[in-house]
C-alpha positions in Angstrom: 51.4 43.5 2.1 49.2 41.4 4.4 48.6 37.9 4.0 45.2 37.7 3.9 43.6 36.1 0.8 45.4 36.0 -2.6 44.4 37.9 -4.8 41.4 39.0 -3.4 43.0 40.5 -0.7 43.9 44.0 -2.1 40.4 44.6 -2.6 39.9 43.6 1.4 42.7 45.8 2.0 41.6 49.1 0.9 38.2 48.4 2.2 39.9 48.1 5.7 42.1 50.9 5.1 39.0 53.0 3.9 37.4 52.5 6.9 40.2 53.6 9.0 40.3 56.8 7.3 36.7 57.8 7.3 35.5 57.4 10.5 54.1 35.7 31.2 56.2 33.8 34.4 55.4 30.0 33.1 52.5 28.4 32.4 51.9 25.1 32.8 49.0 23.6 30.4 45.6 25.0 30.2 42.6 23.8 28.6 39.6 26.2 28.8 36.5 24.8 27.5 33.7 27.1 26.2 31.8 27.4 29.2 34.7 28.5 31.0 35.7 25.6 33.2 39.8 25.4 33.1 40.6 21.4 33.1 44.0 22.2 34.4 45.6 25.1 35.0 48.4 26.3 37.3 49.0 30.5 36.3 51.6 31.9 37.7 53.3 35.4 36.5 51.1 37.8 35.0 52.5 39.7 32.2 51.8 43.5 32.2 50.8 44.4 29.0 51.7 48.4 28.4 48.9 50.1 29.8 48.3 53.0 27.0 45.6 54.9 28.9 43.2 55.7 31.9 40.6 53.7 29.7 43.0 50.8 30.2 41.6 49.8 33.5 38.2 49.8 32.1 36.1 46.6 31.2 33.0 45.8 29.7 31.4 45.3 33.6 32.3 48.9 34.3 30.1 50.8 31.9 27.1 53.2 32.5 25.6 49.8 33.8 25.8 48.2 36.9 28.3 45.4 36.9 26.6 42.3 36.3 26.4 40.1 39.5 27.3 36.0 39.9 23.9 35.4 41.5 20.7 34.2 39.2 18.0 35.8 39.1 15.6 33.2 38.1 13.1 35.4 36.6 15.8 36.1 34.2 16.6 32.1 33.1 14.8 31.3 30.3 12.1 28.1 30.9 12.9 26.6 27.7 16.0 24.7 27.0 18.5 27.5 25.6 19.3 25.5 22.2 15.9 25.1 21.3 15.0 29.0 22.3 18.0 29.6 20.2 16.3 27.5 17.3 12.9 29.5 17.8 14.4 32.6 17.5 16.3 31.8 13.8 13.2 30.3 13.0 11.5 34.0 11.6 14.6 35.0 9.9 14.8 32.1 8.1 12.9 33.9 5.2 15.3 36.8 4.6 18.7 34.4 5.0 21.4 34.7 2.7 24.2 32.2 2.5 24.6 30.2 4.9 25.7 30.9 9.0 26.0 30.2 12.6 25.4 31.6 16.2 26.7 30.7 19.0 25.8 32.9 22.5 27.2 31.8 26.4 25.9 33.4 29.4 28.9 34.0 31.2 26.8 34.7 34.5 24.7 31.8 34.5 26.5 29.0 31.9 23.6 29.1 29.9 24.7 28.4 26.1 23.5 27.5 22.5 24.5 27.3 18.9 23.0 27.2 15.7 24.4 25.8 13.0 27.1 24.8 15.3 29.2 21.8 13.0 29.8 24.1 10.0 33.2 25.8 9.4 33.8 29.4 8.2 36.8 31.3 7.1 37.6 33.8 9.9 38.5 36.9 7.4 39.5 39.6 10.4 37.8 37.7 13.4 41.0 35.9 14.0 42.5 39.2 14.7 41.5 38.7 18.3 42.6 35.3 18.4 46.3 36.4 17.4 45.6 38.9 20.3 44.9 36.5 22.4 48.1 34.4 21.6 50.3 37.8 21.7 49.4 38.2 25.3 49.6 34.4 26.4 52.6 34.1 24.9 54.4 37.5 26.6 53.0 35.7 30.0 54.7 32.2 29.2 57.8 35.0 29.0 57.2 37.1 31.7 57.7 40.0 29.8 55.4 43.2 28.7 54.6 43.7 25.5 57.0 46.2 23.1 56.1 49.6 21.9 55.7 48.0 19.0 53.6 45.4 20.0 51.3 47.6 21.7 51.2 49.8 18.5 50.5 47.1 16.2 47.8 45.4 19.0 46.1 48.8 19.3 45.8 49.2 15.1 45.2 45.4 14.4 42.0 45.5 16.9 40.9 48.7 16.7 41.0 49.7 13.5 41.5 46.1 11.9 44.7 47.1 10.5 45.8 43.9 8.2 49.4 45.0 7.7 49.3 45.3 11.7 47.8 41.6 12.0 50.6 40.0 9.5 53.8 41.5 11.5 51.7 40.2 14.4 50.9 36.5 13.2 54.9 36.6 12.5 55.9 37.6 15.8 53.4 34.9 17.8 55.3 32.0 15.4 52.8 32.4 12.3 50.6 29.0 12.0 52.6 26.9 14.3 52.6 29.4 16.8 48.9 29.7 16.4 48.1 26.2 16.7 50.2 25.5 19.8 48.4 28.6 21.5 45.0 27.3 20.5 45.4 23.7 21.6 46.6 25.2 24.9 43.1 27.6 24.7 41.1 24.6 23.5 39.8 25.3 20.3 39.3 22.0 18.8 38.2 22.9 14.9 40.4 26.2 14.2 42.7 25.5 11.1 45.3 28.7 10.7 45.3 29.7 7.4 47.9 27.7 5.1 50.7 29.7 3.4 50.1 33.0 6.6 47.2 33.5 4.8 45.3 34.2 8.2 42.4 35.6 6.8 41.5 31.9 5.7 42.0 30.5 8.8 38.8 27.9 9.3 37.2 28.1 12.6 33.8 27.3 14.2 31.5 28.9 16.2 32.2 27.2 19.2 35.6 27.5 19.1 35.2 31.4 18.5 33.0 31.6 22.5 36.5 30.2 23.4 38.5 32.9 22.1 36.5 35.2 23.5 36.5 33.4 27.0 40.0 33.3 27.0 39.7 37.5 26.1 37.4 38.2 29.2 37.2 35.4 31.6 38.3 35.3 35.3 38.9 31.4 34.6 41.0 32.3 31.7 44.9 31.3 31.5 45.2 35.1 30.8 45.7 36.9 33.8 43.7 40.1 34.7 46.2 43.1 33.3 46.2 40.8 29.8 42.3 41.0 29.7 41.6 44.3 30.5 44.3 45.3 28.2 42.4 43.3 25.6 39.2 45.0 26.6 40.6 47.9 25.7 41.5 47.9 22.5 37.8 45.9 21.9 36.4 48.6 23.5 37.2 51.0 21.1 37.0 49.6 17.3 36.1 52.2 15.2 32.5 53.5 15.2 32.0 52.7 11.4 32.8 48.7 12.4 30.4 48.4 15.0 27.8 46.2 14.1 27.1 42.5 14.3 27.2 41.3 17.7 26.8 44.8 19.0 23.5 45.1 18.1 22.3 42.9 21.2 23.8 44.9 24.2 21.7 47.0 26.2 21.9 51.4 25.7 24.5 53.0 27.3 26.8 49.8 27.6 30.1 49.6 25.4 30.7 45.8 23.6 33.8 44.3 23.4 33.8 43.7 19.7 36.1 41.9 16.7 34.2 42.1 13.4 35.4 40.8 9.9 34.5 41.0 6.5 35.9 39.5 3.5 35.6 38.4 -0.4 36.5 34.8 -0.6 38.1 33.7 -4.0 37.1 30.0 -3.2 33.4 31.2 -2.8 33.4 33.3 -6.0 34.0 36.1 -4.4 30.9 36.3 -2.2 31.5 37.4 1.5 32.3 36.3 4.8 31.0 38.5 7.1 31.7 37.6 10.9 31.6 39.1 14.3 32.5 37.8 18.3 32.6 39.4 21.3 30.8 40.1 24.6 27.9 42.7 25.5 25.8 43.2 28.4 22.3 42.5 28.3 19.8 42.5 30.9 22.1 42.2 33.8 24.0 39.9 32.2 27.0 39.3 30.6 26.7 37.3 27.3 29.7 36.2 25.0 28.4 36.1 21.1 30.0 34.4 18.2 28.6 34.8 14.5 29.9 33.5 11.4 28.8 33.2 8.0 29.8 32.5 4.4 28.6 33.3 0.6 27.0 36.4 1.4 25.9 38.5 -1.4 28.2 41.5 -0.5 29.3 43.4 2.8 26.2 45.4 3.7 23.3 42.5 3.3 26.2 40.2 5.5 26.2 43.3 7.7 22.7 43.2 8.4 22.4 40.1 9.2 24.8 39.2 11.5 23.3 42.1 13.7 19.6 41.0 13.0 20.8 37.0 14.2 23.0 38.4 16.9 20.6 40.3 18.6 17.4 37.9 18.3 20.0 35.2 19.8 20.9 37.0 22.7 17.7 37.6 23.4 16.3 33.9 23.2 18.9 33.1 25.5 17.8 35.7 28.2 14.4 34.8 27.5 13.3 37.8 26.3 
């Protein structure tokens, strides 16, 4: 059974598994802050995560689009300061909000960045999925090993399909909360509780700290090394098509997101919804990490829509267009 969140976690359970049926050497200390500046950093060993296909060597940069180059086009910086754009874009949605949320959206081209919302805390439901990825992999570098069969297995149906019985034998191999926190202070979250009693689903996290997961997942100036993030694009390459929504909803046609969504029925909140969603898209030329979080919603479908209605008018205000 996985520890998700008490009692309301069978009914999270067979929602997820619903939707699965219908559709390394050492490291010494690295702190990588969200607009991907490592503060100090020696990498050395790269663990080779099992490659499980020819769509392993892909990444997000090497879709139908052209990659996404390091130079600025200036036409393509937004003249506003990007928090305040930010602002102006939530501003018109503010009429059909439910609960309460935040955004969060880093240009990784031109460090361009801006939250909304940004000091409140959410429960993570199956977004911390990809921060347990991210801790699998750092950890099998510290080692210098590949990940197991098993590993691999239980990576590829945690991520992809957001398999929860996956994500607990996972969360137990990486050390369960302790293991979790040592990884993240090493990642630099600096507001990400993991859930109490390996309830992971109720880990407590910010928006901020969710770009830095996803950094960690796709940057060159990560403490992951390159096999370890295009292994992790991967799997976030390919969630299932009935869980892509969310932060999805801003990348360009004919690109393919790297994606972690989660949904979830929080006793605490009387059983209203978190519904969240990070990753990275390409937008414009431009590759954009996206964090989205949110609590008290109604139910699944109205949190649905609005993560991908916020998501994709934040993007957009940060590319200035």
């Amino acid at each position: 059974m996985g520890r998700n969140s008490g009692p309301a976690w069978t009914r999270h359970r067979v929602l997820v598994m619903l939707a699965a049926v219908v559709a390394g050497a050492g490291l010494a200390a690295v702190v990588v802050g969200v607009d991907g500046d490592v503060v100090a950093s020696t990498v050395s060993g790269d663990a080779q995560p099992k490659a499980r296909s020819a769509a392993a060597t892909n990444t997000l940069s090497s879709t139908a689009t052209p990659k996404p180059t390091t130079s600025v086009d200036a036409t393509s910086v937004p003249d506003v300061d990007p928090t305040q754009a930010l602002a102006a874009a939530m501003a018109p949605l503010g009429a059909d909000k439910t609960g309460d949320y935040s955004v969060a959206v880093l240009n990784q081209d031109t460090g361009a960045t801006a939250s909304f919302n940004a000091d409140e805390t959410y429960d993570t439901a199956s977004v911390v999925k990809a921060d347990i990825l991210a801790v699998l992999l750092y950890q099998a570098q510290q080692q210098g090993t590949p990940l197991t069969d098993a590993e691999d297995a239980a990576a590829t149906k945690m991520i992809e399909a957001s398999d929860n019985d996956a994500a607990t034998t996972l969360w137990d191999d990486v050390g369960s909360a302790a293991g979790m926190a040592t990884a993240n202070t090493a990642f630099g979250l600096r507001d990400t509780v993991p859930g109490a009693d390996d309830y992971w689903g109720l880990t407590t996290t910010t928006v901020a700290d969710q770009l830095t997961v996803m950094n960690v997942l796709t940057s060159s100036k990560s403490p992951l090394g390159a096999s370890a993030r295009t292994y992790a694009a991967d799997l976030m390459h390919q969630i299932e098509p009935d869980q892509v929504w969310g932060v999805s909803a801003a990348a360009d046609a004919g690109t393919t997101p790297a994606l972690k969504n989660g949904w979830l029925p929080v006793d605490a909140d009387n059983d209203l919804w978190a519904v969240n969603s990070v990753g990275q898209v390409s937008h414009g030329g431009h590759s954009y990490l996206v964090a989205f979080l949110s609590s008290s919603q109604p139910d699944e479908q109205t949190g649905i829509d609005q993560a991908s209605a916020v998501c994709k008018a934040a993007v957009a205000a940060i590319a200035g267009r």
